[in-house]
C-alpha positions in Angstrom: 103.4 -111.0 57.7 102.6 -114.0 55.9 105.6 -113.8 54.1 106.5 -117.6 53.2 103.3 -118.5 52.9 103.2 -116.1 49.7 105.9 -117.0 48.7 105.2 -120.8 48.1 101.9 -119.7 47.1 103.8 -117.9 43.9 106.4 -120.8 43.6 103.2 -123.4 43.0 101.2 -120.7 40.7 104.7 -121.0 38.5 104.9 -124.6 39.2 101.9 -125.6 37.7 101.2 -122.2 35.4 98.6 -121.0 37.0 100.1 -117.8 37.3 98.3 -114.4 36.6 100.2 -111.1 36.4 98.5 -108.9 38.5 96.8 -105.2 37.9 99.4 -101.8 38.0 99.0 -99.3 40.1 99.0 -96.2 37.9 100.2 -92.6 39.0 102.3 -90.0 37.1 105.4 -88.0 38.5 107.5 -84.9 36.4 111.0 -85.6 35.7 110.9 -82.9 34.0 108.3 -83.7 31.3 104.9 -86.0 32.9 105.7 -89.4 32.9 103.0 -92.2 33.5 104.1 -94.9 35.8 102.7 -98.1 36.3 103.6 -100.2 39.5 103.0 -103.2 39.9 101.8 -105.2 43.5 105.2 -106.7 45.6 104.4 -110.4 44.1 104.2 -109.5 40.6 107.4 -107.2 41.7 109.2 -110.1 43.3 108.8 -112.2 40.3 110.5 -109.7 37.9 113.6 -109.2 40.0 113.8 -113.2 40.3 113.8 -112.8 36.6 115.7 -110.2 35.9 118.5 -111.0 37.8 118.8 -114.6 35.8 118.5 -113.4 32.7 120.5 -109.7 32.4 123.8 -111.2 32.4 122.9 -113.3 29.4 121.8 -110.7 27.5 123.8 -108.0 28.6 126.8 -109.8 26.7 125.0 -109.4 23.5 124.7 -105.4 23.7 126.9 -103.5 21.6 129.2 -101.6 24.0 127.9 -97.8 23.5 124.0 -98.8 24.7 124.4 -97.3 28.2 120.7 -97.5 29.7 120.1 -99.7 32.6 123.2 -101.6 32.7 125.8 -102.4 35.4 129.2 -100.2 34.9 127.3 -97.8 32.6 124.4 -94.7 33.0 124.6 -91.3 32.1 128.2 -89.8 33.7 129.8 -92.9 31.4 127.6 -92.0 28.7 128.8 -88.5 28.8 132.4 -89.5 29.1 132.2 -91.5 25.7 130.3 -88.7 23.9 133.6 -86.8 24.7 136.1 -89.5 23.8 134.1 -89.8 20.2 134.1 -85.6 19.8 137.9 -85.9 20.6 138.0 -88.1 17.6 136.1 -87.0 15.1 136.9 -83.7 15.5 140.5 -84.5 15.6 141.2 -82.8 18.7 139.1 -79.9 17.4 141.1 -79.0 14.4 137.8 -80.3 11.8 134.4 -79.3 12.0 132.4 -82.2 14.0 128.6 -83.0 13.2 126.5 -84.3 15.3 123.1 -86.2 14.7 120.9 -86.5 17.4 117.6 -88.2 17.6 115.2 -89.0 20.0 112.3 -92.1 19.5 108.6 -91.2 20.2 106.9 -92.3 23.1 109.3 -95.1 23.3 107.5 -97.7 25.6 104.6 -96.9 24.9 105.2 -98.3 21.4 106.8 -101.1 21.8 104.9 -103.9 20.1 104.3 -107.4 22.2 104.6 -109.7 19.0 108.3 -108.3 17.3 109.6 -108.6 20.9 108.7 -112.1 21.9 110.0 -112.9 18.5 113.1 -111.7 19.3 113.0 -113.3 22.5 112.2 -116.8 21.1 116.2 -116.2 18.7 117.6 -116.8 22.2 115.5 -118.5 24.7 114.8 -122.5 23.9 112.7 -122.6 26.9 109.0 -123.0 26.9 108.4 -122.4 30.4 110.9 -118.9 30.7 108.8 -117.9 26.9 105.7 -118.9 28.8 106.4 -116.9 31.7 107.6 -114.0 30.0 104.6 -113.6 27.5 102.3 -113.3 30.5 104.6 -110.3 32.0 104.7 -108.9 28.5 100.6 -109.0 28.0 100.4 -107.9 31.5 100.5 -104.4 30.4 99.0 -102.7 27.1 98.6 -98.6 26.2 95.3 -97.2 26.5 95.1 -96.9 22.9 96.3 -100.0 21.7 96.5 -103.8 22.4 99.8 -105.9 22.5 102.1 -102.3 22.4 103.6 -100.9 25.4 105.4 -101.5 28.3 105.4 -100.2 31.5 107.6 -98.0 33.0 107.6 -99.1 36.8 108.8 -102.6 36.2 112.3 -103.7 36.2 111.6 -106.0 33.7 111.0 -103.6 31.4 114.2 -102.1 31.4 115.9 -104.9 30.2 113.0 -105.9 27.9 113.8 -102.5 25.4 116.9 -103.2 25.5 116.9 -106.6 23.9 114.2 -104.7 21.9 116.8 -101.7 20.8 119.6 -104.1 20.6 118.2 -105.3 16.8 118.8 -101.1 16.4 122.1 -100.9 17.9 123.5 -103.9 15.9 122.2 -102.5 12.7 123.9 -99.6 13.3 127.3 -100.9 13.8 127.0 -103.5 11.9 124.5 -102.7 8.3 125.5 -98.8 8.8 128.9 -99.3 10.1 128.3 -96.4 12.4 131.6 -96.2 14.6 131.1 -93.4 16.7 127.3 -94.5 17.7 125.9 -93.7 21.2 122.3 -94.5 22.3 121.1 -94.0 26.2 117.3 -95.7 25.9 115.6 -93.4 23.2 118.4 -90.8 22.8 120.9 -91.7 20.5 124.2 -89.7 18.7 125.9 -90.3 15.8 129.6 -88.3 15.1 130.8 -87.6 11.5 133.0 -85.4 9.9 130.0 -85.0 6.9 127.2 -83.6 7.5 125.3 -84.8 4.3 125.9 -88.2 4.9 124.6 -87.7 8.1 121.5 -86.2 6.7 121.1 -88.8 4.5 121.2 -91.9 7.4 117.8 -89.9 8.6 115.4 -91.6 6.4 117.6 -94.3 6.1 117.0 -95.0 10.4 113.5 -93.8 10.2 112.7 -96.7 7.7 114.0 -99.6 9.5 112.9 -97.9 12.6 109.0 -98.3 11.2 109.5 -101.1 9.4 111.1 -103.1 11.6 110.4 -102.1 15.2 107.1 -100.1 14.5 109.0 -96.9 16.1 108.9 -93.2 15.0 111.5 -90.6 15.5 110.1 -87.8 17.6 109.8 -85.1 14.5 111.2 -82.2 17.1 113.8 -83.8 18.3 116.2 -84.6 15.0 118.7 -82.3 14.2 122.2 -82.1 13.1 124.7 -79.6 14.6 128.3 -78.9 15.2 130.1 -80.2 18.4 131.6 -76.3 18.6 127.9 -75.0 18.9 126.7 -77.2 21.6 125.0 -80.6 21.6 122.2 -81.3 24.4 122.7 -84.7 25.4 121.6 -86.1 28.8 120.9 -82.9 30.6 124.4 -81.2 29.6 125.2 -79.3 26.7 128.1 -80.4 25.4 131.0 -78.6 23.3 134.4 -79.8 22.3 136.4 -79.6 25.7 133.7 -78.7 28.4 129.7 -78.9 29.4 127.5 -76.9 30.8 124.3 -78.1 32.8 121.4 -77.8 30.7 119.1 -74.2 31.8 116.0 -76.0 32.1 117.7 -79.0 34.4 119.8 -76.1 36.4 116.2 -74.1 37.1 114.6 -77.7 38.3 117.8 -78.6 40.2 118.1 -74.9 42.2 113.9 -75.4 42.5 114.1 -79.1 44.4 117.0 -78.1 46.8 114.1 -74.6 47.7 111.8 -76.8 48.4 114.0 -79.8 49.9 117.0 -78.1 51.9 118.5 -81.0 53.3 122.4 -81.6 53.1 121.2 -85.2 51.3 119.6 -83.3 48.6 122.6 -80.9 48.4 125.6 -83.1 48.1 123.4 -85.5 45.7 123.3 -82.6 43.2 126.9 -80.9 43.8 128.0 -84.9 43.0 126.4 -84.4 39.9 127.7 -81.0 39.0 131.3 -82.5 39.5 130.8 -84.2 36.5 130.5 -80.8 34.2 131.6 -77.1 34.4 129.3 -75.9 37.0 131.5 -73.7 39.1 129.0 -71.0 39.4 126.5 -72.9 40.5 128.5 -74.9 43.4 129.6 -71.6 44.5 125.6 -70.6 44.7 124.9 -73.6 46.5 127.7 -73.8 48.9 127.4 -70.0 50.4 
């Protein structure tokens, strides 16, 4: 109602940097695993749009092309169709054995640590007032547990904010590892390779700068190695050499939502997704 009013009432708190990130509204939701969510009030939310939508195409031209999270022409179905492409390759259209590493990080933004990303920040912003700005966004939020780490998961900002976080990560990969056939989407990542030892051996080798460098830990159940021909679960499908399957666990929460949400949206949202895999089973379920 009082809608310019606010609005130049925000413009003058940046003006003169009087501006104070406000409080998040906490609540949790189960997608599938309980994720705490943090949202924060529409001024603070206006603010980080502003922001985001000046600074994410500067940034996004620094990411190494096979970082897929949160970024325009890329998600999950591209994802999927590069893990593919790199499984054709490796494998040499199936006729040698394929090994897969797959990781996943721990708690992810809950560890991120305030002071390694605003130093990473400061390598390409000059700007005192944007640094200013985005230090108060960044010390906005903290983990229960521990001051200056975290960030939270409800604001936009954030996405882009561990990814400029991840990208010191990504570029190590490509360019200290000389990983070629890399993939990460947020804390998932694959690497392809004909040998599996050397695969085994880039564990400790990740874990190290990982800790050392970002103050991240490898979720300890969710490393392993395995063959392309047995199946690899990667972004809710389980994917083999020339197909995928829906993941059980996604197809039980999936047939669950559309019990208890019968609409035709909810429907053709998920039959859109299953176009993407082998799912012909299920479609014919849904569609009788």
């Amino acid at each position: 109602m009082r809608l310019m009013d606010n609005i130049f009432s925000l413009y003058n708190d940046l003006f003169h940097h009087t501006y104070k990130h406000g409080g998040y509204q906490a609540f949790k939701v189960n997608d599938p695993k309980t994720r705490d969510i943090h949202k924060a009030t529409v001024r603070d939310r206006l603010l980080h749009h502003a922001i985001y939508k000046k600074l994410y195409p500067f940034f996004d031209k620094i990411f190494i092309s096979d970082s897929f999270s949160c970024r325009l022409k890329k998600g999950t179905h591209k994802a999927i169709s590069r893990f593919r492409k790199f499984a054709y390759i490796v494998s040499k259209n199936n006729t040698e054995t394929c090994w897969i590493l797959k990781c996943d990080i721990k708690k992810f933004f809950a560890n991120i640590d305030h002071a390694i990303l605003f130093d990473m920040l400061k390598e390409y912003i000059s700007d005192e007032n944007v640094l200013w700005l985005l230090d108060e966004i960044i010390g906005s939020f903290n983990t229960k547990s521990k001051t200056g780490v975290g960030l939270p998961l409800g604001n936009l900002t954030s996405q882009l904010l561990v990814n400029i976080y991840m990208n010191k990560f990504d570029q190590f990969m490509k360019h200290k590892l000389k990983t070629k056939y890399y993939i990460r989407y947020a804390d998932d990542f694959v690497i392809f390779l004909e040998d599996k030892k050397h695969l085994e051996n880039q564990i400790l080798i990740i874990q190290e700068f990982l800790r050392k460098e970002l103050k991240l830990e490898l979720h300890p159940d969710k490393v392993f190695i395995k063959t392309l021909n047995s199946g690899v679960d990667f972004l809710g499908w389980v994917n083999f050499y020339n197909h995928r399957v829906l993941r059980t666990s996604s197809k039980k929460r999936m047939l669950k939502r559309i019990q208890e949400n019968p609409t035709s949206e909810t429907l053709n949202s998920y039959l859109g997704m299953l176009k993407h895999g082998n799912a012909w089973e299920i479609k014919a379920r849904l569609t009788m």
